[in-house]
C-alpha positions as CSV (number, residue, x, y, z in Angstrom):
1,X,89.7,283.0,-224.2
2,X,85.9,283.1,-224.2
3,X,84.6,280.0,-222.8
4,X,82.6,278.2,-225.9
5,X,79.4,276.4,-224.3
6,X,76.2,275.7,-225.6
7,X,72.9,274.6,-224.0
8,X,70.4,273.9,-226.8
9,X,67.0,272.4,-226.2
10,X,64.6,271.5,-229.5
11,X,61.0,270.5,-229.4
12,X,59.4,269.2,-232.6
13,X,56.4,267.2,-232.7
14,X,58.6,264.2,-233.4
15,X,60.9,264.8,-230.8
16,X,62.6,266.4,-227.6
17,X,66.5,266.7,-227.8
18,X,68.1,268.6,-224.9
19,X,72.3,269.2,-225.7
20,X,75.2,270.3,-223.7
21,X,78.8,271.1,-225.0
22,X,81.7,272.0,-224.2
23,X,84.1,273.0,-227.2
24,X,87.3,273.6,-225.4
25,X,86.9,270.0,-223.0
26,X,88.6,266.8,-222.8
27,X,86.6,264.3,-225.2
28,X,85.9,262.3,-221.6
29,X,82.7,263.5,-219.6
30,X,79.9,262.8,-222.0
31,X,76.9,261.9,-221.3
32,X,74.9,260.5,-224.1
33,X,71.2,259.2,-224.3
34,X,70.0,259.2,-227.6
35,X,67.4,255.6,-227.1
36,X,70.2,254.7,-230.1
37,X,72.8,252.6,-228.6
38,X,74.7,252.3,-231.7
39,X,74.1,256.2,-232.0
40,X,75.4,256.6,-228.6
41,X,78.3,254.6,-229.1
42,X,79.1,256.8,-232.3
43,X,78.5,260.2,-230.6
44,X,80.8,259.2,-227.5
45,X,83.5,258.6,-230.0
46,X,83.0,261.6,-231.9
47,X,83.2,263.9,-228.4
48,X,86.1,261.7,-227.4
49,X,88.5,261.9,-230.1
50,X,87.3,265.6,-230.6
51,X,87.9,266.0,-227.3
52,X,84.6,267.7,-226.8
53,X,82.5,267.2,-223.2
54,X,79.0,266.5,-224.6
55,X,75.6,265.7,-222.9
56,X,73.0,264.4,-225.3
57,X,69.5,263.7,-224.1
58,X,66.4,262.3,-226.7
59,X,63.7,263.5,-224.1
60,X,61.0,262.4,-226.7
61,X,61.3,260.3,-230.0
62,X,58.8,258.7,-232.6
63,X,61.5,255.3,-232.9
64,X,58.6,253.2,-232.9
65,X,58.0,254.1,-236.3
66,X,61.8,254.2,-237.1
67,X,64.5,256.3,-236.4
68,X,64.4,258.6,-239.2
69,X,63.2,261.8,-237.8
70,X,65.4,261.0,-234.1
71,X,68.9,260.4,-236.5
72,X,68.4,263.8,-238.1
73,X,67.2,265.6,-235.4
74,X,70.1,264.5,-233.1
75,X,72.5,265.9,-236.0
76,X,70.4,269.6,-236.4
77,X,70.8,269.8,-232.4
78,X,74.6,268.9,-232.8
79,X,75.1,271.4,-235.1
80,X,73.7,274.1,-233.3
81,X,74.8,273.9,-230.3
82,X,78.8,273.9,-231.5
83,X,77.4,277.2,-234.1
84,X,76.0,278.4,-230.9
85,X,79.5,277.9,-228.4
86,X,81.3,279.4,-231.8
87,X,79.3,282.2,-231.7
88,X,81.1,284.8,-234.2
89,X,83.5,282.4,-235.0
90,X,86.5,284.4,-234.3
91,X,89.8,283.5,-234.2
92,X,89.2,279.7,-235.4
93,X,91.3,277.7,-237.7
94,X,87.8,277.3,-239.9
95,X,89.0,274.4,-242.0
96,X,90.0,270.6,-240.5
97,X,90.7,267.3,-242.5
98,X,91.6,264.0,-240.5
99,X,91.3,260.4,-242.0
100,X,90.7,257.5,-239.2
101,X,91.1,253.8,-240.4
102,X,89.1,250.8,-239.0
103,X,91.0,247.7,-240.9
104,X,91.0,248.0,-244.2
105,X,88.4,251.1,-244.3
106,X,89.4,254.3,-244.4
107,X,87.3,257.8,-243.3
108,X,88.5,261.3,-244.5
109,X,86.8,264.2,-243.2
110,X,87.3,267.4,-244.6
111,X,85.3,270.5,-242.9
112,X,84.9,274.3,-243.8
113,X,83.1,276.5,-240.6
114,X,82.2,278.8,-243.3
115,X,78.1,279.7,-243.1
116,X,77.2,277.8,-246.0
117,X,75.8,274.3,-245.0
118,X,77.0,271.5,-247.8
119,X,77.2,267.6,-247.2
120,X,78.5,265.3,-249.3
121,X,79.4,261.2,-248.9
122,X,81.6,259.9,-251.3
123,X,82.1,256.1,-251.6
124,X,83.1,253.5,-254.0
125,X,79.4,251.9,-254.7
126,X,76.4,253.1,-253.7
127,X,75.2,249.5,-252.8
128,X,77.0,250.0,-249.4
129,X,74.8,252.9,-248.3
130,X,71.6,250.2,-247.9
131,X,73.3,248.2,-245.9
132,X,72.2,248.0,-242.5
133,X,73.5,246.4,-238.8
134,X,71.3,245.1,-236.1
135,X,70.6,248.1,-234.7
136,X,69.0,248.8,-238.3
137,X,71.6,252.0,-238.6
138,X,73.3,251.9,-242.6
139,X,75.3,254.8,-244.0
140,X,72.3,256.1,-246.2
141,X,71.0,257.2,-241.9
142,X,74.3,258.3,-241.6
143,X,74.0,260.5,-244.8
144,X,70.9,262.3,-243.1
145,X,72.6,262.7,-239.6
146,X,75.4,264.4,-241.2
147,X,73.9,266.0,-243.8
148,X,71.5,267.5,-240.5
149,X,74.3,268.3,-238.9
150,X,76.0,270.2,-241.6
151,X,73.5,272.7,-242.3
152,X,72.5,273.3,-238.7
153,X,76.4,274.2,-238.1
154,X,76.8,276.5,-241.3
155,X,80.0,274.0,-242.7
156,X,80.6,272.9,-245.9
157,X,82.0,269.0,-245.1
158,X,82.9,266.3,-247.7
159,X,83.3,262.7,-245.8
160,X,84.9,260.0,-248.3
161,X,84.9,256.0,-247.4
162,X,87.5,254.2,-249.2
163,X,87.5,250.4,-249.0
164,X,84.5,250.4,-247.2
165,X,83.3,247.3,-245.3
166,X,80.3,245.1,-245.6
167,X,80.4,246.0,-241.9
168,X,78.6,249.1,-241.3
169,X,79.7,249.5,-237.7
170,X,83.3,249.5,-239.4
171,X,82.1,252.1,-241.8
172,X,80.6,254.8,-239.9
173,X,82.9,254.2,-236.9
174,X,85.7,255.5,-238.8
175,X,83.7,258.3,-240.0
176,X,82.9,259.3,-236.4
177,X,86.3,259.3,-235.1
178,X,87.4,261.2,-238.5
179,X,84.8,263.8,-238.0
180,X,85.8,264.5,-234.5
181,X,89.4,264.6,-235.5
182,X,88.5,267.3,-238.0
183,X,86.5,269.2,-236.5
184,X,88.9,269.8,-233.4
185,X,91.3,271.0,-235.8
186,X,88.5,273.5,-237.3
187,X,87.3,274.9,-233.7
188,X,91.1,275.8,-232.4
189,X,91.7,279.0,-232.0
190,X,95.0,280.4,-234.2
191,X,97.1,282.4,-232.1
192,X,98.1,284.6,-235.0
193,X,94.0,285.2,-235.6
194,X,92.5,285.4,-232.2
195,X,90.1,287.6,-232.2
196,X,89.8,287.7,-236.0
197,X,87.0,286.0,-237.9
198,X,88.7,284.1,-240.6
199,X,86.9,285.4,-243.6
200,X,88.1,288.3,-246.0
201,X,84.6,289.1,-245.9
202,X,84.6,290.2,-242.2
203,X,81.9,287.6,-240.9
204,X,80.7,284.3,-241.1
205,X,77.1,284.1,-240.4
């Protein structure tokens, strides 16, 4: 098998985000530096449980104005650099679901590697989404990260909170893990499709 790697390195006037993956790694040798330490702290699960080796550097950020244009940029890097290491996508599994529970929460992830970049949260009241930890992270910044992410990657994903917390660290902790759970399963490679792109059409672009 191909190795699947990705260097990707994005300048915007906002910021400088260098990334380094490793699809096929062990979810353990991650480096991750986003200024964020709740960010980081979310991004080493994802790679762990995804079992992804990651390094993710913010080089240059505007965070003191707010982290608005660092949380989405982080997420358009991401998303790139794993379309990048799946190049033409062959031979993957394309779709992944995985639910993680933190207590009484519960995070279902459902991805499609399919070209088209679609986000959507769903959760039980919308009140949740402005809630916000000391870090000043609250899902409605973890709507935009994902929703970055998405669309940089070419994946339709649908993320659903049931019993969410007033915690937001509970929240978007399970999400994380979910999301790395799910999109493991997308990225294998199917021994009965390797070398096949898993699309009647031929291609996913």
């Amino acid at each position: 098998m191909a190795t699947r790697k990705a260097t990707i390195e994005r300048k915007s006037k906002e910021t400088h985000i260098k990334v380094i993956l490793d699809v096929d790694g062990r979810g353990d040798r991650t480096d991750i530096k986003t200024g964020l330490a709740f960010l980081d702290h979310m991004i080493e699960l994802f790679a762990f449980h995804g079992l992804f080796d990651l390094e993710l550097e913010v080089l240059k950020s505007d965070t003191k104005i707010d982290i608005h244009h660092t949380n989405e940029d982080i997420g358009i890097v991401l998303g790139k650099a794993f379309k990048q290491a799946l190049s033409d996508k062959a031979g993957i599994r394309r779709f992944g679901g995985a639910g993680a529970p933190m207590e009484s929460t519960l995070a279902r992830v459902i991805i499609d590697i399919s070209g088209r970049g679609y986000f959507k949260l769903n959760v039980e009241d919308d009140k949740i989404l402005q809630l916000k930890n000391k870090d000043e992270y609250s899902l409605t910044y973890l709507e935009h990260f994902l929703e970055s992410f998405a669309h940089a990657l070419g994946a339709t994903l649908t993320v659903t909170i049931q019993n969410a917390s007033d915690d937001v660290h509970t929240n978007v902790e399970a999400v994380f893990k979910a999301l790395g759970l799910a999109l493991d399963q997308a990225t294998q490679i199917d021994p009965r499709r390797e070398g096949i792109i898993p699309s009647t059409k031929g291609i996913i672009d």
